[in-house]
Kinemage of the C-alpha trace (Angstrom):
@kinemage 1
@onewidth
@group {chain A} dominant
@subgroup {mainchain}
@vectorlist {calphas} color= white
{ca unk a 1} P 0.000 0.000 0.000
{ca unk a 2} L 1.542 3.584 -1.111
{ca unk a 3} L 0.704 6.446 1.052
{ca unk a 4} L 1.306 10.193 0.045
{ca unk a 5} L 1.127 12.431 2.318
{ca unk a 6} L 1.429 16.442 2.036
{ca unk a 7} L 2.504 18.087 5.211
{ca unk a 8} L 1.906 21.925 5.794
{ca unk a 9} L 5.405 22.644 6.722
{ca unk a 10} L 8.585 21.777 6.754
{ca unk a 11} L 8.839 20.636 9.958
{ca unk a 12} L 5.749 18.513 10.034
{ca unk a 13} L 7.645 16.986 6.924
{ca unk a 14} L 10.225 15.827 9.257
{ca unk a 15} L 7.461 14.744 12.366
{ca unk a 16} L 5.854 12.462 9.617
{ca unk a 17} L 8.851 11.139 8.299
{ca unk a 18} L 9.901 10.160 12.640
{ca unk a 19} L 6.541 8.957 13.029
{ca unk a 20} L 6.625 6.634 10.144
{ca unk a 21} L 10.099 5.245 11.051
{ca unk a 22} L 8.432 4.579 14.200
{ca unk a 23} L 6.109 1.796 12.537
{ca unk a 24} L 7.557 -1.859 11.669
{ca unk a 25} L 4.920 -1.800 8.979
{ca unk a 26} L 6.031 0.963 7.109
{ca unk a 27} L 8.780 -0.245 4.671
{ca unk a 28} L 10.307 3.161 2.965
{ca unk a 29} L 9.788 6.487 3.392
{ca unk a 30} L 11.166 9.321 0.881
{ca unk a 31} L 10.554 13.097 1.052
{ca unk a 32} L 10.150 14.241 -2.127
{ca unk a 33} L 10.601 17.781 -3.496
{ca unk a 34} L 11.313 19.438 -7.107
{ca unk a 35} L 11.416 23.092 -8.068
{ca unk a 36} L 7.865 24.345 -7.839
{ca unk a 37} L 6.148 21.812 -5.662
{ca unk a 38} L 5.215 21.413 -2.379
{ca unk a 39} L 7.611 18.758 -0.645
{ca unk a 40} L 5.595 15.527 0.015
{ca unk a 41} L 6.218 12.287 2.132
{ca unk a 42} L 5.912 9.131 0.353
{ca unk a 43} L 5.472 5.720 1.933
{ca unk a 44} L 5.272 2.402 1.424
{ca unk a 45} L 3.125 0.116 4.053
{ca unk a 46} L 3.483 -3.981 4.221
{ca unk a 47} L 0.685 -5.587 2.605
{ca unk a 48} L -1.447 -6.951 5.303
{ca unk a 49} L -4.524 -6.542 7.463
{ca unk a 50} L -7.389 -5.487 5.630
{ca unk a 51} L -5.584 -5.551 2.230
{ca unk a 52} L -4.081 -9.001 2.254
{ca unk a 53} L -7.730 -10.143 3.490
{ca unk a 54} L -9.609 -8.177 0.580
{ca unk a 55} L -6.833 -10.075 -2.016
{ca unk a 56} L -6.884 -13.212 -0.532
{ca unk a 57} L -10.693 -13.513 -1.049
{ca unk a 58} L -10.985 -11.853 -3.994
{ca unk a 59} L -13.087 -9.007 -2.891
{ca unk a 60} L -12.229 -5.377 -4.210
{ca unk a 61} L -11.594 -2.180 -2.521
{ca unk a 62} L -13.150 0.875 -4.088
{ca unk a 63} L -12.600 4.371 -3.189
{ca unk a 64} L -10.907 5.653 -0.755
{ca unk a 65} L -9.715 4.350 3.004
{ca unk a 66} L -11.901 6.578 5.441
{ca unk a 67} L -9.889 7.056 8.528
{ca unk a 68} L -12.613 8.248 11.024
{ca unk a 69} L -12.111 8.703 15.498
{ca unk a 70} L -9.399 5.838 14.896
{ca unk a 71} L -11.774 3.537 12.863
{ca unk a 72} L -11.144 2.454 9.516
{ca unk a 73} L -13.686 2.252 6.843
{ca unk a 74} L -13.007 0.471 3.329
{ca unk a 75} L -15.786 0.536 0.846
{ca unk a 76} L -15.340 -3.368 -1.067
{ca unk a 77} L -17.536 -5.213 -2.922
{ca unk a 78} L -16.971 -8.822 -1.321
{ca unk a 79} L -17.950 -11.921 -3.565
{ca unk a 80} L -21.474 -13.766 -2.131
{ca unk a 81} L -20.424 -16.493 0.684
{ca unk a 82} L -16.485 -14.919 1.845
{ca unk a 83} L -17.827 -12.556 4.102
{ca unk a 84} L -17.122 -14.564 6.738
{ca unk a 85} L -14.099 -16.055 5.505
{ca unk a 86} L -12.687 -11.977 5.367
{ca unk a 87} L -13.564 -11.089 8.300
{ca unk a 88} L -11.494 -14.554 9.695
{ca unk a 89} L -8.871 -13.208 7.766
{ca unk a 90} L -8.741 -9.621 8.763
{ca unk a 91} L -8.093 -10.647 12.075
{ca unk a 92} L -5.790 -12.892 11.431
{ca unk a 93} L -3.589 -10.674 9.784
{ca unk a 94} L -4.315 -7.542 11.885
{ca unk a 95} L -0.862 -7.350 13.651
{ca unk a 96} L -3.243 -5.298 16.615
{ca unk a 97} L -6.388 -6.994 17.576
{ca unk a 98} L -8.754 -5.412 15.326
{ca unk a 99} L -12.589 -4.961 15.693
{ca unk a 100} L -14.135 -6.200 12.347
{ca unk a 101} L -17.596 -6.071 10.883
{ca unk a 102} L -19.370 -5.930 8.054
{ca unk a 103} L -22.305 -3.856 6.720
{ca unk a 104} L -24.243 -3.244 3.417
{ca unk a 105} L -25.143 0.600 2.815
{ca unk a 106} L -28.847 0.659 2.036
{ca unk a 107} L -28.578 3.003 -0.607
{ca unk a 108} L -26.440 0.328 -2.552
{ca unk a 109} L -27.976 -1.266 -5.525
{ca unk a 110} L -26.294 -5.199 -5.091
{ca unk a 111} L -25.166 -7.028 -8.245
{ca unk a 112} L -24.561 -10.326 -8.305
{ca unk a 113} L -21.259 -11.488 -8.605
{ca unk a 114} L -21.699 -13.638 -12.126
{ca unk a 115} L -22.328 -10.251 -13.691
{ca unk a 116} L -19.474 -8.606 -12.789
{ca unk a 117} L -17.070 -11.687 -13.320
{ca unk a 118} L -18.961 -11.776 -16.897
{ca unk a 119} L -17.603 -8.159 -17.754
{ca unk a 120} L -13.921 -8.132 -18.444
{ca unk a 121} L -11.364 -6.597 -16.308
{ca unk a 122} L -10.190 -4.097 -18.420
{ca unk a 123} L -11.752 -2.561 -21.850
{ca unk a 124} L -8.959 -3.479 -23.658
{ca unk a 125} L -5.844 -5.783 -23.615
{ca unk a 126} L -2.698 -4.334 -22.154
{ca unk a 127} L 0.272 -3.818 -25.200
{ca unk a 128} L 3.842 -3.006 -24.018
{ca unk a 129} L 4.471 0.684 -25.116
{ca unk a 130} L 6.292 -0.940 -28.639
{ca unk a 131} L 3.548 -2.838 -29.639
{ca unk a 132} L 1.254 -0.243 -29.442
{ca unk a 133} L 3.694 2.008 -31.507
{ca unk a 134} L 4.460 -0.586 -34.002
{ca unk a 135} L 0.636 -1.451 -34.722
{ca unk a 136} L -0.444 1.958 -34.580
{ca unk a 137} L 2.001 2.960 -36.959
{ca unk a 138} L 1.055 -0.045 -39.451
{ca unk a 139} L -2.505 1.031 -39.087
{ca unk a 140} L -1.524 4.528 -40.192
{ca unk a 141} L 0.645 3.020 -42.847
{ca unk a 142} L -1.960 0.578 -44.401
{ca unk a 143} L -0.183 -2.412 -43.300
{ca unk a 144} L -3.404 -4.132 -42.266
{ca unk a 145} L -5.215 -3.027 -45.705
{ca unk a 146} L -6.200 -5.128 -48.913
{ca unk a 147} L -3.488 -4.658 -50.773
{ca unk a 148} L -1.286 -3.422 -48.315
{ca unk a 149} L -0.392 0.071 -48.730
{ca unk a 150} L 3.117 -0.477 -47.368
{ca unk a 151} L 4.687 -3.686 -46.717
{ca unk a 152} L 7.100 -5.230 -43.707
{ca unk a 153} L 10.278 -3.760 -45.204
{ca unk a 154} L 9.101 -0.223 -45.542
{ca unk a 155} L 7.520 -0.213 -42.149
{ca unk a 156} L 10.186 -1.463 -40.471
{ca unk a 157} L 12.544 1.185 -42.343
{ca unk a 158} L 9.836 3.634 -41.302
{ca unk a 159} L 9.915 2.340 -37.287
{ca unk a 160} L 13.662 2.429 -37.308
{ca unk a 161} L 13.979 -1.493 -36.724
{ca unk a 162} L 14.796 -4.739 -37.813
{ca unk a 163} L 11.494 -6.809 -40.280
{ca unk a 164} L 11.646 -9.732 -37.425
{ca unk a 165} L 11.421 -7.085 -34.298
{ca unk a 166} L 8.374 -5.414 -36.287
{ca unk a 167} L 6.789 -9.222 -37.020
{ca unk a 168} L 7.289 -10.142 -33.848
{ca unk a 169} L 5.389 -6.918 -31.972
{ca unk a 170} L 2.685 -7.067 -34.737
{ca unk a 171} L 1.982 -10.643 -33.799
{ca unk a 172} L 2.455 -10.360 -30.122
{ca unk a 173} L -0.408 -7.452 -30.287
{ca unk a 174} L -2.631 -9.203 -32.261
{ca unk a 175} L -2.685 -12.607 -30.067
{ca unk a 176} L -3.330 -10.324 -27.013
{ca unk a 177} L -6.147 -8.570 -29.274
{ca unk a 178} L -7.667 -11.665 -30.634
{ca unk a 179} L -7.448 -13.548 -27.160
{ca unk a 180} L -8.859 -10.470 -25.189
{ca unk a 181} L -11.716 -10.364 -27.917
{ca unk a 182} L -12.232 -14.279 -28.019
{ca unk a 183} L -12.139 -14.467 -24.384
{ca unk a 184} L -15.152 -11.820 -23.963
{ca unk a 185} L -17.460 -13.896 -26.282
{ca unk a 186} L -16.522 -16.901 -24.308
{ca unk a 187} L -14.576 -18.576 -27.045
């Protein structure tokens, strides 16, 4: 878990930075500061507690961690049946003893969970930065056209690399396309 706080002065920047050292839990702390921008503290807290519980029943955390008169709140969507089974686990990793419970806003419209495991994870398959540039730029080009506006050895002269390093990012991109595609229609 990555914390940023930004402290009103310089020497609450170094209070935060004590207290944090303080805490076996928090892993690294950094101040950071560039020309033009208020210093900030930047942390880095062990996975566990609440957050190891949410992953380890694949629930989800959404929004933001309300710290409240030393309670805190996390706003999840749990799957149907683990509710138990994360509140077992947030006390078990809790390295204090931790109060836990669990309650369902009224104003919540519930899904259930087949619908949301039905909709994929993200919109659109993750490319490495040089497949994206490669395809976009043999979109562009008319690589993918009938007949092709511009073929391997021109694009590859055009992108600056070798006709196997273009090949091989084209078809990279395209298996994570077609497989991203496939996948959503269950194939």
């Amino acid at each position: 878990m990555t914390l940023q706080l930004f402290p009103s002065s310089s020497r609450a920047i170094g209070e935060a930075v004590e207290l944090a050292h303080s805490y076996k839990d928090v892993k690294s702390t950094k101040v950071l500061r560039g020309p033009g921008l208020q210093p900030f503290v930047f942390m880095v807290k062990r996975n566990y507690g609440v957050l190891r519980a949410l992953s380890d029943t694949r629930s989800l955390k959404v929004g933001p961690v309300i710290v409240s008169r030393g309670v805190k709140y996390f706003y999840v969507l749990v799957p149907k049946g683990v509710e138990g089974r994360l509140v077992e686990l947030v006390r078990a990793y809790s390295p204090v003893d931790a109060e836990v419970s669990i309650s369902r806003p009224s104003n919540v419209r519930l899904v259930e969970l087949p619908l949301i495991r039905s909709t994929p994870a993200r919109p659109y398959p993750e490319l490495t930065e040089c497949e994206l540039r490669v395809l976009r730029e043999a979109y562009r080009a008319g690589y993918f056209r009938w007949p092709r506006a511009v073929d391997l050895e021109k694009l590859a002269r055009r992108l600056g690399l070798s006709k196997a390093t273009v090949l091989e990012h084209i078809r990279k991109a395209e298996r994570k396309i077609l497989k991203h595609y496939l996948s959503y229609y269950g194939c």
